[in-house]
C-alpha atoms as an extended CHARMM CRD file, in Angstrom:
* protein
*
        90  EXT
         1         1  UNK       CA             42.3730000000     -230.7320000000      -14.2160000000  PROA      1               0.0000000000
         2         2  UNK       CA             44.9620000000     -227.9650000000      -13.7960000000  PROA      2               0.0000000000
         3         3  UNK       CA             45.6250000000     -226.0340000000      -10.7240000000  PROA      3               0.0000000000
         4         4  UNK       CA             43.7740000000     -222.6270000000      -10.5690000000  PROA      4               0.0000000000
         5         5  UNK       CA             46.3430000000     -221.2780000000       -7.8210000000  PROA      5               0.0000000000
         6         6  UNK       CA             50.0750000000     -221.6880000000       -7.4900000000  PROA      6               0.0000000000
         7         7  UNK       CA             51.2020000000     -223.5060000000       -4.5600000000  PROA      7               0.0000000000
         8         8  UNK       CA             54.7540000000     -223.3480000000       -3.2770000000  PROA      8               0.0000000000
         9         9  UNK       CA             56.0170000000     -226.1010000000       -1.4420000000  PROA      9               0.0000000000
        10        10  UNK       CA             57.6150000000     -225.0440000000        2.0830000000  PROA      10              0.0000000000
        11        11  UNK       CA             58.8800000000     -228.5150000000        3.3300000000  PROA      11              0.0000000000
        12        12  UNK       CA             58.3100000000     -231.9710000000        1.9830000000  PROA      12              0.0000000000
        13        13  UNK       CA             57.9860000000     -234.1040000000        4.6020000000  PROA      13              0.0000000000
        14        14  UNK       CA             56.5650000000     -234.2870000000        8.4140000000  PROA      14              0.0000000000
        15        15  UNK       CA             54.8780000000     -232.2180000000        7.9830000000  PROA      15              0.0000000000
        16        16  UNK       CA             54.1370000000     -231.1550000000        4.4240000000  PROA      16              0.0000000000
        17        17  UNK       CA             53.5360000000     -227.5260000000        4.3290000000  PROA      17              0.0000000000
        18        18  UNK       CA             52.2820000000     -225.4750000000        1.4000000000  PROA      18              0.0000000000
        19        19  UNK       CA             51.6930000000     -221.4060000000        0.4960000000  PROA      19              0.0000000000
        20        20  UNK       CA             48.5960000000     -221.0330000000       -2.1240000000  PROA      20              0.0000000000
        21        21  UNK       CA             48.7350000000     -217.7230000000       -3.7800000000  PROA      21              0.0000000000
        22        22  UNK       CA             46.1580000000     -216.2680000000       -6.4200000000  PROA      22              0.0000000000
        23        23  UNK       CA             46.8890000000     -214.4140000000       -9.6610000000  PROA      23              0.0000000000
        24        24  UNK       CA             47.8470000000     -211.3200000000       -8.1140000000  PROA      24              0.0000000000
        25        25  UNK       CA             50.3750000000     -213.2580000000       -5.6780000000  PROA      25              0.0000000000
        26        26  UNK       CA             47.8690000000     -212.4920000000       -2.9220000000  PROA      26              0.0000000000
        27        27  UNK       CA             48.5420000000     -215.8000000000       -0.4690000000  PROA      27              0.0000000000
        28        28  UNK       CA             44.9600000000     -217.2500000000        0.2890000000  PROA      28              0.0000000000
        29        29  UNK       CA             46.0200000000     -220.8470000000        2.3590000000  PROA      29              0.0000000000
        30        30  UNK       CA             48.3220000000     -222.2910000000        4.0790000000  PROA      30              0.0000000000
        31        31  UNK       CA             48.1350000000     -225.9380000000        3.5200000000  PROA      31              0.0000000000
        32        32  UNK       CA             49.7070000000     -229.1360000000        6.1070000000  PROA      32              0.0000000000
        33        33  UNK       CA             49.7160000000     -232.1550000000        6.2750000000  PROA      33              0.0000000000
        34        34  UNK       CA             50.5430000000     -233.9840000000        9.3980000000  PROA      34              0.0000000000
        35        35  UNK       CA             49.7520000000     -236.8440000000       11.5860000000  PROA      35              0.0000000000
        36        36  UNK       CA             47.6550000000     -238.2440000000        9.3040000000  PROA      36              0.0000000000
        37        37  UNK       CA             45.4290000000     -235.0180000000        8.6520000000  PROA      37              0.0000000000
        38        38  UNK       CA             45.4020000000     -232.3030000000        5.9540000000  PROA      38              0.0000000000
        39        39  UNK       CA             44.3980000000     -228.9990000000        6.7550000000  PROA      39              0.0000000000
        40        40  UNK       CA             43.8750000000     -225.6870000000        4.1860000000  PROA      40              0.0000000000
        41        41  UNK       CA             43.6860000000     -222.0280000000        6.4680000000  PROA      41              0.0000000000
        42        42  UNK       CA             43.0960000000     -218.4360000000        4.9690000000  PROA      42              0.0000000000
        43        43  UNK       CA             45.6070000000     -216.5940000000        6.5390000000  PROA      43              0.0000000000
        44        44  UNK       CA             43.7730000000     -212.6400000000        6.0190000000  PROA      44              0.0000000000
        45        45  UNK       CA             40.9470000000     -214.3190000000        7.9900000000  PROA      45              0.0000000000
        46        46  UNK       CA             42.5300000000     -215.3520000000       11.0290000000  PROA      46              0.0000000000
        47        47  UNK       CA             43.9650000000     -218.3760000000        9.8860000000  PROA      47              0.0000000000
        48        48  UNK       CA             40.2380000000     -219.7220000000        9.4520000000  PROA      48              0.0000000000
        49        49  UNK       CA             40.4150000000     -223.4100000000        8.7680000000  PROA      49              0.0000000000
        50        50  UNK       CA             38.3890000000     -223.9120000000        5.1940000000  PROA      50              0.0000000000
        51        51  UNK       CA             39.8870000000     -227.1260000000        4.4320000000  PROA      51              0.0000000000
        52        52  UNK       CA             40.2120000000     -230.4600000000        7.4690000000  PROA      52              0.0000000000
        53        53  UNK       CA             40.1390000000     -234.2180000000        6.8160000000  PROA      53              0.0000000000
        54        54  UNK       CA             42.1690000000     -237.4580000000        7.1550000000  PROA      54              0.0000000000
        55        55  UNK       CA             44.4240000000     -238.3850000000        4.5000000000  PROA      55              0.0000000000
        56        56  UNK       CA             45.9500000000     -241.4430000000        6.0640000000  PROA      56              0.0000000000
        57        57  UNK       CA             44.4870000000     -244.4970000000        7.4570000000  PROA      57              0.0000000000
        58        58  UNK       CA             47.4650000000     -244.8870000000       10.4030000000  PROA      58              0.0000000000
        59        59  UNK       CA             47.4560000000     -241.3450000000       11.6400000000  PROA      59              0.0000000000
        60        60  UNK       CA             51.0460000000     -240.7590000000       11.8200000000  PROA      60              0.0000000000
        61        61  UNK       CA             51.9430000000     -239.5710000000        7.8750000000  PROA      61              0.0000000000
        62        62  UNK       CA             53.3180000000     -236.2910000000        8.1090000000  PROA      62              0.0000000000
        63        63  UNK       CA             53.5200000000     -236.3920000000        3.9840000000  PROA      63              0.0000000000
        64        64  UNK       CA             51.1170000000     -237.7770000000        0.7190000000  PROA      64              0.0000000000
        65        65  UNK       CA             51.6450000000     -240.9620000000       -0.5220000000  PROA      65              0.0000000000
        66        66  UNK       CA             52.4170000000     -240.3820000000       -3.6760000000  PROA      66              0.0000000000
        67        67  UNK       CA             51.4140000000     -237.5080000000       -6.6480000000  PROA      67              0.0000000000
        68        68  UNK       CA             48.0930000000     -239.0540000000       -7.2410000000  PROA      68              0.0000000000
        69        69  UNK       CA             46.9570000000     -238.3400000000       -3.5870000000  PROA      69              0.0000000000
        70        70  UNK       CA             48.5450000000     -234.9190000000       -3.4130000000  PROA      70              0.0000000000
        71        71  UNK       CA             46.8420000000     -233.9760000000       -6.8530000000  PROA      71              0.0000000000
        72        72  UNK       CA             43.7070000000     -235.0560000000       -5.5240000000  PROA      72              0.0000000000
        73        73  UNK       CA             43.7200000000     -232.9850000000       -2.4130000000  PROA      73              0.0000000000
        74        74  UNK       CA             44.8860000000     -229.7380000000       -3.6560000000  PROA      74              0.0000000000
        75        75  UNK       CA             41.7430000000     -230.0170000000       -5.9370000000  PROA      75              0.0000000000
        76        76  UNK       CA             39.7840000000     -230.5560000000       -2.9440000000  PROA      76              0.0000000000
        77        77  UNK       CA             41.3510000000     -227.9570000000       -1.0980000000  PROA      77              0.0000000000
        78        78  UNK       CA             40.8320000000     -225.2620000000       -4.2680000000  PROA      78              0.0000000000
        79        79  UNK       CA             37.5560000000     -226.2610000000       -4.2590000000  PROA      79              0.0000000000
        80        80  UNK       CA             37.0420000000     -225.4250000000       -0.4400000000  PROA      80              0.0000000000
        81        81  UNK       CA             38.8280000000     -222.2590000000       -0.7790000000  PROA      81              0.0000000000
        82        82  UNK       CA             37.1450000000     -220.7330000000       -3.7080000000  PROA      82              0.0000000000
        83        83  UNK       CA             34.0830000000     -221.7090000000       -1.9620000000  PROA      83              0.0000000000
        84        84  UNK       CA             35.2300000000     -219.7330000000        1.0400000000  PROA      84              0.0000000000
        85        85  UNK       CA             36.1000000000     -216.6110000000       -0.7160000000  PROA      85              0.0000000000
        86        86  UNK       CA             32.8530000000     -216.9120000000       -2.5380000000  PROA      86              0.0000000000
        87        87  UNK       CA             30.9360000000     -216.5910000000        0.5340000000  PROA      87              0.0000000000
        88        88  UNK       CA             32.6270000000     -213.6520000000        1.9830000000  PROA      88              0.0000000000
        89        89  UNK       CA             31.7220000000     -211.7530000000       -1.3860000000  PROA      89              0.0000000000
        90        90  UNK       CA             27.5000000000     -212.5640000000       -1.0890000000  PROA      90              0.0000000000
């Protein structure tokens, strides 16, 4: 399945940091992944956390193991923030 936002890789590795931007270019996470855990924030809330869970099994990754993994969370991590926007707009 295809990305719905465009994320812009910041750093690679330890930690792995993304920028998530919408249509308009409007920035709605900041993603990271480090020591083990991956975490997904809407910065025009207050950096409210939307997206938080383990990736790795030893707690010290700072980076996905490989494109599978990374494809699978940042379809997680869409999920979780369309679901956040969503709410705001009930």
């Amino acid at each position: 399945m295809p990305l719905k936002y465009k994320w812009e890789c910041l750093t690679e590795a330890c930690p792995e940091q993304y920028d998530v931007f919408d249509e308009q270019g409007r920035q709605v996470a900041y993603v990271r992944a480090r020591w083990g855990r991956v975490t997904a924030s809407c910065p025009d809330f207050g950096g409210y956390m939307v997206f938080d869970d383990d990736f790795a099994d030893d707690g010290m990754s700072g980076c996905f193991k490989d494109t599978d993994q990374r494809n699978q969370y940042q379809q997680l991590i869409e999920d979780a923030i369309d679901g956040y926007y969503v709410s705001l707009n009930k």
